[in-house]
KOLRO-351884 format. One record per residue (C-alpha): residue in three letters; x, y, z. Coordinates in steps of 0.05 Angstrom, whole numbers, plus 32768, in hexadecimal, padded with zeros to 4 digits. Layout:
KOLRO-351884
ALAXYZ ...
This chain:
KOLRO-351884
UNK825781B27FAF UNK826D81CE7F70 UNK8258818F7F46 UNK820D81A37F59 UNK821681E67F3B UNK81FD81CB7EF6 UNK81B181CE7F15 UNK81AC82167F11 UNK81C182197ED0 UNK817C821B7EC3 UNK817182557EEA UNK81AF82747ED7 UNK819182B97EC9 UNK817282BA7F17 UNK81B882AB7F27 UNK81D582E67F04 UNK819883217F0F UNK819483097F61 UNK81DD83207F6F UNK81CE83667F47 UNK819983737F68 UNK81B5836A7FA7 UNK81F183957F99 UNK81C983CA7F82 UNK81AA83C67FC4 UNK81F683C27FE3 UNK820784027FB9 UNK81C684257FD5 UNK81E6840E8016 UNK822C842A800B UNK821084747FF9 UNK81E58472803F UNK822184878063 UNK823F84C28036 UNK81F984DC803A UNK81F284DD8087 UNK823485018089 UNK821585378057 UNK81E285428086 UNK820F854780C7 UNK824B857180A4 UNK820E85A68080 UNK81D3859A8098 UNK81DC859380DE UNK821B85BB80E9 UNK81FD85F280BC UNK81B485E680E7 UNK819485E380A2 UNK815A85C080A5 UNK814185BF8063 UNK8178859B8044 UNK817B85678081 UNK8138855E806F UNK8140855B8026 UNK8182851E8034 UNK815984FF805E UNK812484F58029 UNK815F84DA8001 UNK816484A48039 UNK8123848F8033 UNK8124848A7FE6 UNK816084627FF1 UNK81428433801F UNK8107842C7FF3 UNK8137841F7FB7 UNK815683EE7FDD UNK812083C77FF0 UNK810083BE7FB8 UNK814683A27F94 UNK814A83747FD0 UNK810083617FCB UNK8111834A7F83 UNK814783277F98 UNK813183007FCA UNK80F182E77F97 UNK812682DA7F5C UNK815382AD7F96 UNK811582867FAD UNK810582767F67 UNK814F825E7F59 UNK815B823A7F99 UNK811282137F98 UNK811282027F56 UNK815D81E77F55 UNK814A81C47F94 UNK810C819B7F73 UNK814381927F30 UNK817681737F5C UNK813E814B7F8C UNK812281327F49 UNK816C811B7F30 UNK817A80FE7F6E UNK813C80D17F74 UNK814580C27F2A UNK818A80AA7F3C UNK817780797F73 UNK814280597F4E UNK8183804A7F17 UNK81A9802B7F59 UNK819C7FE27F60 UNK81927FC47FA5 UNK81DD7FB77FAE UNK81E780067FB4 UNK81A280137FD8 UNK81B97FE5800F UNK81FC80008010 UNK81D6804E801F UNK819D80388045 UNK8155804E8031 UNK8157807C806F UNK8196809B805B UNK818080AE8015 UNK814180C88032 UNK816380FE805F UNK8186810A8018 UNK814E81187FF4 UNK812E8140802D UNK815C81668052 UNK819B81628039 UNK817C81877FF8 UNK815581B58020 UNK819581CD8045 UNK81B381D47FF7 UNK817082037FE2 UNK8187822A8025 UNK81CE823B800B UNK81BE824A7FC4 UNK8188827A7FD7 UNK81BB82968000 UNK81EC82907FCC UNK81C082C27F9E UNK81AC82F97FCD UNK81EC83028009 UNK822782E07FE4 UNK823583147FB5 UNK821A83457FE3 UNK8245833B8022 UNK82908342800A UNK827783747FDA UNK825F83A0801D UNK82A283928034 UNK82CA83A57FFA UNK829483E97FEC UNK82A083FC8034 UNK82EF83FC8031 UNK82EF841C7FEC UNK82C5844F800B UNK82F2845B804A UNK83308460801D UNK830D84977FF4 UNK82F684C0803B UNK833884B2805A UNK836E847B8048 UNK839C847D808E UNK835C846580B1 UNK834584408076 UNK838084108087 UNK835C83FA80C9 UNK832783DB8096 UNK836583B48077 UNK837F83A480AF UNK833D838780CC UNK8323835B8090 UNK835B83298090 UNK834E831880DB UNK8309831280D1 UNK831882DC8097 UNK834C82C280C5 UNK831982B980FA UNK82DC829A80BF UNK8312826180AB UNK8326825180EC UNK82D8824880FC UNK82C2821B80BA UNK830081F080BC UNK82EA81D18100 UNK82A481D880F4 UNK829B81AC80B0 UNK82B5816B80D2 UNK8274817B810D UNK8239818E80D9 UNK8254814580AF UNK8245811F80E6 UNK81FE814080FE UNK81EF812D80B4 UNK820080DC80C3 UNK81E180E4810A UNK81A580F980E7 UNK819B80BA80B8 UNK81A7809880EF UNK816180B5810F UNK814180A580C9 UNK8155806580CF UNK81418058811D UNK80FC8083810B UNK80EC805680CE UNK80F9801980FC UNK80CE802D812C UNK80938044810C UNK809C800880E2 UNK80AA7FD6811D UNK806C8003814C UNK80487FB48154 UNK80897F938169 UNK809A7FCD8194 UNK80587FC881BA UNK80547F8381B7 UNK809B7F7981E5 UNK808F7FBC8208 UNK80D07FD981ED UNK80B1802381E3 UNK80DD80368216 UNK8118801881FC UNK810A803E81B4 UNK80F9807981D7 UNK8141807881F5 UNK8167806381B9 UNK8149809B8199 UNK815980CF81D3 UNK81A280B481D5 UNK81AE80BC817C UNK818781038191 UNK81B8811581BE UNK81F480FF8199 UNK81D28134816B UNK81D78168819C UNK8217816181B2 UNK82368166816C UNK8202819E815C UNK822481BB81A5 UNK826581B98191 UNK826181D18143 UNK822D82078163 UNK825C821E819B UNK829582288165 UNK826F82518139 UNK8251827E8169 UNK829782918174 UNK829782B38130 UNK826382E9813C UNK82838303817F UNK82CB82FF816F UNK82B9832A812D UNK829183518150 UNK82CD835E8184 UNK82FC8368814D UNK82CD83958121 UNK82B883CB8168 UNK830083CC817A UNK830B83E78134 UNK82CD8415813A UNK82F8842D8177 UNK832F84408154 UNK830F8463811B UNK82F1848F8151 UNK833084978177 UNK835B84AD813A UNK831E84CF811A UNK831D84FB8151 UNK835D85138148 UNK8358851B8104 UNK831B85448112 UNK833C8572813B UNK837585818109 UNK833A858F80D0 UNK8353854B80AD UNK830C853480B3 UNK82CC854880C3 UNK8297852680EE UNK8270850E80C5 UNK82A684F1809F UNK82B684CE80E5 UNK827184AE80EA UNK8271849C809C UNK82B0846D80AE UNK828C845580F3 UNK824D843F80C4 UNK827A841E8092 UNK829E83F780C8 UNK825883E880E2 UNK823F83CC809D UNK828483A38098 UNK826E838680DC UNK822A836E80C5 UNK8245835E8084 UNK826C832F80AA UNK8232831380D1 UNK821883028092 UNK825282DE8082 UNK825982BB80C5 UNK820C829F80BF UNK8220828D8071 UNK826182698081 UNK8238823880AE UNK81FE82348078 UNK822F821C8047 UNK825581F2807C UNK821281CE8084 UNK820B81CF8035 UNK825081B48026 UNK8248817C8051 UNK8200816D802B UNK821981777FEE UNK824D813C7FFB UNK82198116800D UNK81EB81217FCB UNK8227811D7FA0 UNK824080D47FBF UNK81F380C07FA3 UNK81F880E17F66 UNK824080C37F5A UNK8235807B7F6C UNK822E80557F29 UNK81F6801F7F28 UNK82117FDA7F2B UNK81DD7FBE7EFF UNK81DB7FE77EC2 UNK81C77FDB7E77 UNK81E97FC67E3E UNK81EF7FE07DF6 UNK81D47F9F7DDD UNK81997F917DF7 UNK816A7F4F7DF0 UNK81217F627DEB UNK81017F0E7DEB UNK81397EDD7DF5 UNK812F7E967DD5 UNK80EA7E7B7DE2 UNK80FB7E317DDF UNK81367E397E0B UNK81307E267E5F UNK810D7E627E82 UNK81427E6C7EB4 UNK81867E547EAE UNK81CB7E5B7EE9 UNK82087E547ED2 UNK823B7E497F08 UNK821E7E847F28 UNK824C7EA77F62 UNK82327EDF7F80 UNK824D7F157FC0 UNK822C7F517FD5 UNK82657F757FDC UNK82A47F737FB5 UNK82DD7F487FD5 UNK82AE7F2C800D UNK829C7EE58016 UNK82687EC67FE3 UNK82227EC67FEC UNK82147E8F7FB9 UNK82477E617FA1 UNK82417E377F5D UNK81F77E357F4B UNK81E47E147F13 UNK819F7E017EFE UNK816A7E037ECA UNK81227E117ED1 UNK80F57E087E8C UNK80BC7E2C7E79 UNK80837E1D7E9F UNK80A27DFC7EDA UNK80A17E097F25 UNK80D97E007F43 UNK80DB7DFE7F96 UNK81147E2B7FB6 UNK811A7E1A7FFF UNK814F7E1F803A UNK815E7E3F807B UNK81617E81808C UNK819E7EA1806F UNK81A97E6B8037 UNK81A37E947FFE UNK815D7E8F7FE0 UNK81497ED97FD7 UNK818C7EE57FBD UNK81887EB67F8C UNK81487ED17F72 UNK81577F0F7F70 UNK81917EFB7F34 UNK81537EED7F0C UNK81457F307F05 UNK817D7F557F01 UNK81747F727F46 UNK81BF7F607F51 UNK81EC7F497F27 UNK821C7F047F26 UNK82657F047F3F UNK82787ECD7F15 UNK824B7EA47EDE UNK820A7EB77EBD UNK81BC7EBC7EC9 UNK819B7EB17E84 UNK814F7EBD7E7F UNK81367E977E3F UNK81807E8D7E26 UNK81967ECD7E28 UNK81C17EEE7E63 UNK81927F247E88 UNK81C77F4E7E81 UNK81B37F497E34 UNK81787F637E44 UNK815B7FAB7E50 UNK81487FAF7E95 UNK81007FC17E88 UNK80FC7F8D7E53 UNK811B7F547E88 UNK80EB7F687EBC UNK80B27F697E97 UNK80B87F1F7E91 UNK80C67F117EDB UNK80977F257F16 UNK80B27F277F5A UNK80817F217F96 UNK80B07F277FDA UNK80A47F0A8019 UNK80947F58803E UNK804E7F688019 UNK80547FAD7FF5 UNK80157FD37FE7 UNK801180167FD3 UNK7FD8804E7FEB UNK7FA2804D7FBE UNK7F70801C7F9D UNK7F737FCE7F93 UNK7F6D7FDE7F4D UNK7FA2800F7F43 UNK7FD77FDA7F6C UNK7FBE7FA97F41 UNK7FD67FCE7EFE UNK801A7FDB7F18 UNK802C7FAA7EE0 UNK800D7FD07EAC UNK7FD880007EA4 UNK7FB17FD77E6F UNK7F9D7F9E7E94 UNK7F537F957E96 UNK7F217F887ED8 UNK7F157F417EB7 UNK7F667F2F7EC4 UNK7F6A7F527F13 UNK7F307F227F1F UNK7F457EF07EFC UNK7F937EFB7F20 UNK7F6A7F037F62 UNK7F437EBC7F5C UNK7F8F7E9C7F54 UNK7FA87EBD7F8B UNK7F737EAD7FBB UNK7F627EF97FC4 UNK7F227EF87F9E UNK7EEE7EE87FDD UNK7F067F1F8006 UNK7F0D7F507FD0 UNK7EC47F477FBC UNK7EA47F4E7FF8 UNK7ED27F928007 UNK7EA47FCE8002 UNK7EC27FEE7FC1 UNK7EDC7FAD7FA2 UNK7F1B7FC07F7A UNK7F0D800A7F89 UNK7F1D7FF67FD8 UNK7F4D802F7FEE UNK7F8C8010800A UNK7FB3802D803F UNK7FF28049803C UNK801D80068041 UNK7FD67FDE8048 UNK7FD07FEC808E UNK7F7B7FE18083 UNK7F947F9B806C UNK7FAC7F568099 UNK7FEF7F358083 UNK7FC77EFD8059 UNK7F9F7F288033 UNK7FDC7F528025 UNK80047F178007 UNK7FC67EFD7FDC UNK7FC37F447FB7 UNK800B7F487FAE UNK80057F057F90 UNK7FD27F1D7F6B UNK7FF37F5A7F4B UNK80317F387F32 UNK7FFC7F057F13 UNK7FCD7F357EF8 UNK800B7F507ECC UNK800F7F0C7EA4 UNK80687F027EB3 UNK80857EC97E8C UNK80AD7EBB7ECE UNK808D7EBE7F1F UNK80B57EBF7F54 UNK80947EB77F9C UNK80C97ECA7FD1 UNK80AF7EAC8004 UNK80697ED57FF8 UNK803C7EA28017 UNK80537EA2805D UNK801D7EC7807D UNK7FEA7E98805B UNK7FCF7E5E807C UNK7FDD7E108061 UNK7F957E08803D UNK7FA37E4C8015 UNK7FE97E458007 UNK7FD97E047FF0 UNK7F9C7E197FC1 UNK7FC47E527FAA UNK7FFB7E207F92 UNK7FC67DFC7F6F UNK7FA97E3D7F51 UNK7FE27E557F31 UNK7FFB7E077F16 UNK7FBB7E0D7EF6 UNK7FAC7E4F7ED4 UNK7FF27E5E7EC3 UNK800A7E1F7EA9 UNK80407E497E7F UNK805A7E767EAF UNK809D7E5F7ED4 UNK80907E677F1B UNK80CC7E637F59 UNK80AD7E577F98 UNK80DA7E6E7FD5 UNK80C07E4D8012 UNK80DE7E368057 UNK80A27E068058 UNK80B07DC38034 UNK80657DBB8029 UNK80677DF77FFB UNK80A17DE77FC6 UNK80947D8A7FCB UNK806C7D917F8F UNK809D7DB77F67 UNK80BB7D9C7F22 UNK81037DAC7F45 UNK810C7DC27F8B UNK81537DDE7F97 UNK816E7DD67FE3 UNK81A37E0C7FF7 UNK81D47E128031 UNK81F97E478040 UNK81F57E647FF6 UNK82097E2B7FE0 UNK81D47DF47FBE UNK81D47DB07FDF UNK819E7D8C7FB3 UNK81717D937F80 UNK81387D607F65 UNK80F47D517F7A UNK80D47D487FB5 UNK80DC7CF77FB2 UNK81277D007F96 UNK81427D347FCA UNK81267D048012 UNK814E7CCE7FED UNK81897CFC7FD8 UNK81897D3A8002 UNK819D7D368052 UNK81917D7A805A UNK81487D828036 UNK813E7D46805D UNK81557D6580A0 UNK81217D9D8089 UNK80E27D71807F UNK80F07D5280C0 UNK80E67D9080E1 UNK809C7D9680BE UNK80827D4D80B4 UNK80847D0D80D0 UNK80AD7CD780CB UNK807B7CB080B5 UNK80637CDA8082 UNK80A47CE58064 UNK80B67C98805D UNK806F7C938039 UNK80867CC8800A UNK80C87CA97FFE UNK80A67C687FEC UNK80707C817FC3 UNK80357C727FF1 UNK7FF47CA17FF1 
């Protein structure tokens, strides 16, 4: 927790002009008592009403005083807690944008969500707390005994005696409590993640009636909730009570022994009810305290959780020397005896790829599920980096390059459709904010999106809902295609981004793009075999592992396993007239 202290450096002066104001408050507090035991030792044992009335006017003034010192420091707390909050929400989503997938997967996008929401909300809690009852609780405790000592110190050691149980009693509490308010924290991503999947998932859900099914699989991560919630809840409400016992059976004893000392003229009575108040304001001093050690309970444990964000290191990072245009006349794409894992020490995802794609080429990427193919792509670039060997874009390594330079050159349209809320025209300039209506129309006619576009109400001003909900999976697909097109890349990569589009489109988008961007390097990742036979190199994989590469022709002569593929989606006959040339 102490590693996020640097965001209220900022607000460093809040920090320091809260706490004074709130022990100017606590001094006001501490003088409360010596003045009611003015007014019962003269005023009312000399039935003087004037001067009761005159100390109780004091009262009042020092109620006002107080309020207006606490007034100030609850505004200078909100200020320092909400504005260190949106620093540290800021950093945080700064850092996961730095992450690359590898890490992202590893965290979860629900996890990091809950991070970013409530586990930094629960962190504005405790430093507004922090500002205006940290300082102000122990400093109540320590006034109130000082005070005792200085109105009588043989019953002042009831206070000492009192304070170390009470702490006793606070550690026993947050040492069993952390280990509860942890796990309500990982229970909670956990309903992130199975919220997400359902609102995500609603059409499957409905589709095999399984509402009931999510409804219970949320009740049962609910109630796992509860019952840890239980638990740490039933041990901390022991720390209110067993205070409170401690702190009345000390209120008890200053009466007892006041008493006596009363009757012997040691003390007076009001001096009596002066040390009853301070035990009272040690007791909800302590309450404070009690409700603060589970705020920063609940903090520490988000606090871990920001910090094991902030403290992962990306695995894809920059390097000093960085490569703005590689070598134009070298091959586009180039693996070198690539190897590649997910995670370190596990087995290999892809195993001794080597290939070359030149400039202008399309090269056909096709296996079963699981074989590698978006992984592969996504060494292009620089999503993850190799275990072993090299990825060289234009005959430099892409770790040469600056990321924003590298990625500039690639475009990456995935098989899930991503749209963003807002116009077709502003999705259309993700890849850069000068490109012109002539080049979205232009990138729309490739990607067989133009027709529906132009008969849309608004044309490009068309408002898209949030995830393109107003929009079928086709049409999606075409003006992702279109974007990543519209932004001119040196290098396309289709992963698989045509599956929602019927044969005829598919195959006229094929056609569109071999010829309007004769220069641009395209990969095509397709389980179809119809999509990637006309290809300049089609590369089979297996299990991560590549089993063939060639043409169409060259791979039914050489290949088993392409061959076992094309079975699946042509006839026999129409793969022996392919193999022997025939129309």
């Amino acid at each position: 927790m102490l590693k996020l202290v640097k965001y209220l450096k900022k607000y460093r002066k809040n920090v320091i002009l809260g706490p004074i104001f709130k022990l100017t408050e606590a001094v006001f507090e501490l003088i409360v008592p010596l003045v009611m035991a003015k007014i019962i030792d003269i005023g009312i044992a000399n039935k003087d009403s004037g001067y009761i009335w005159k100390m109780g006017g004091v009262l009042v003034l020092l109620g006002v005083c107080g309020l207006g010192f606490a007034l100030i420091c609850q505004y200078v707390a909100s200020v320092a807690s909400q504005g260190c909050g949106t620093e540290l929400r800021r950093e945080l989503y700064h850092h996961i944008n730095t992450l690359s997938h590898k890490e992202v997967d590893e965290f979860g996008t629900p996890s990091l969500i809950t991070r970013l929401t409530s586990d930094i909300n629960q962190l504005q809690v405790a430093v507004a707390m922090l500002i205006r009852l940290v300082v102000r609780a122990p400093f109540l405790v320590i006034g109130s005994t000082i005070m005792a000592f200085m109105i009588d110190v043989k019953l002042a050691l009831i206070f000492v005696l009192v304070i170390p149980l009470v702490a006793i009693v606070m550690w026993l509490v947050t040492t069993r409590t952390i280990p509860f308010f942890k796990s309500i924290q990982k229970k909670l991503d956990k309903t992130s993640l199975i919220t997400r999947e359902n609102l995500v998932g609603a059409r499957a859900v409905r589709a095999f009636s399984k509402q009931q099914h999510e409804i219970e699989r949320f009740r049962d991560n609910a109630e796992d909730i509860e019952k840890a919630a239980v638990r740490a809840g039933k041990i901390s409400a022991l720390l209110s009570p067993v205070n409170a016992i401690i702190l009345n059976l000390a209120i008890v004893a200053i009466i007892w022994f006041g008493g006596f000392s009363v009757n012997v003229g040691d003390l007076t009575q009001g001096q009596v009810i002066a040390l009853v108040n301070y035990m009272n304001q040690i007791l909800l001093a302590l309450v404070v305290v009690a409700n603060l050690v589970v705020i920063f309970t609940k903090s520490a444990a988000c606090a871990a959780r920001v910090n094991e964000v902030l403290d992962t290191k990306p695995s894809v990072t920059e390097t000093d020397s960085t490569e703005e245009n590689g070598d134009s006349s070298a091959p586009a794409v180039k693996f070198d005896k690539v190897y590649f894992s997910y995670h370190d020490n596990s087995e290999y995802a892809l195993e001794d790829i080597s290939f070359i794609a030149e400039k202008g080429q399309t090269i056909g990427i096709i296996g079963g599920t699981g074989s590698g193919k978006s992984t592969l792509i996504n060494l292009i670039p620089r999503f993850y980096d190799t275990s072993k060997g090299s990825v060289s874009v234009y005959g430099t390594d892409v770790r040469n390059y600056s990321l924003g330079n590298l990625r500039t050159k690639i475009a990456v349209v995935p098989q899930k459709a991503v749209l963003f809320s807002g116009t077709i025209r502003e999705n259309m300039k993700w890849g850069g904010d000068n490109i012109t209506d002539e080049q979205i129309w232009r990138a729309l006619k490739i990607s067989q999106a133009y027709e529906f576009v132009e008969k849309l109400e608004n044309g490009l001003d068309y408002k898209i809902l949030q995830g393109g909900k107003n929009l079928s999976g086709g049409q999606k697909q075409r003006l992702t295609i279109a974007r990543a097109i519209a932004a001119d890349p040196e290098i396309l990569i289709l992963d698989d981004s045509a599956s929602a589009l019927d044969f005829a489109t598919d195959a006229k988008l094929r056609t569109a793009i071999k010829e309007n961007c004769s220069d641009m390097t395209v990969f095509i990742i397709s389980q179809r075999a119809n999509t990637v036979k006309n290809a300049d190199q089609i590369i089979v994989l297996d299990d991560g592992k590549m089993v063939g590469i060639g043409t169409h022709k060259e791979l039914l002569q050489s290949c088993t396993d392409y061959c076992q593929i094309c079975l699946t989606q042509f006839s026999a006959e129409e793969l022996e007239k392919e193999i022997n040339g025939d129309e």
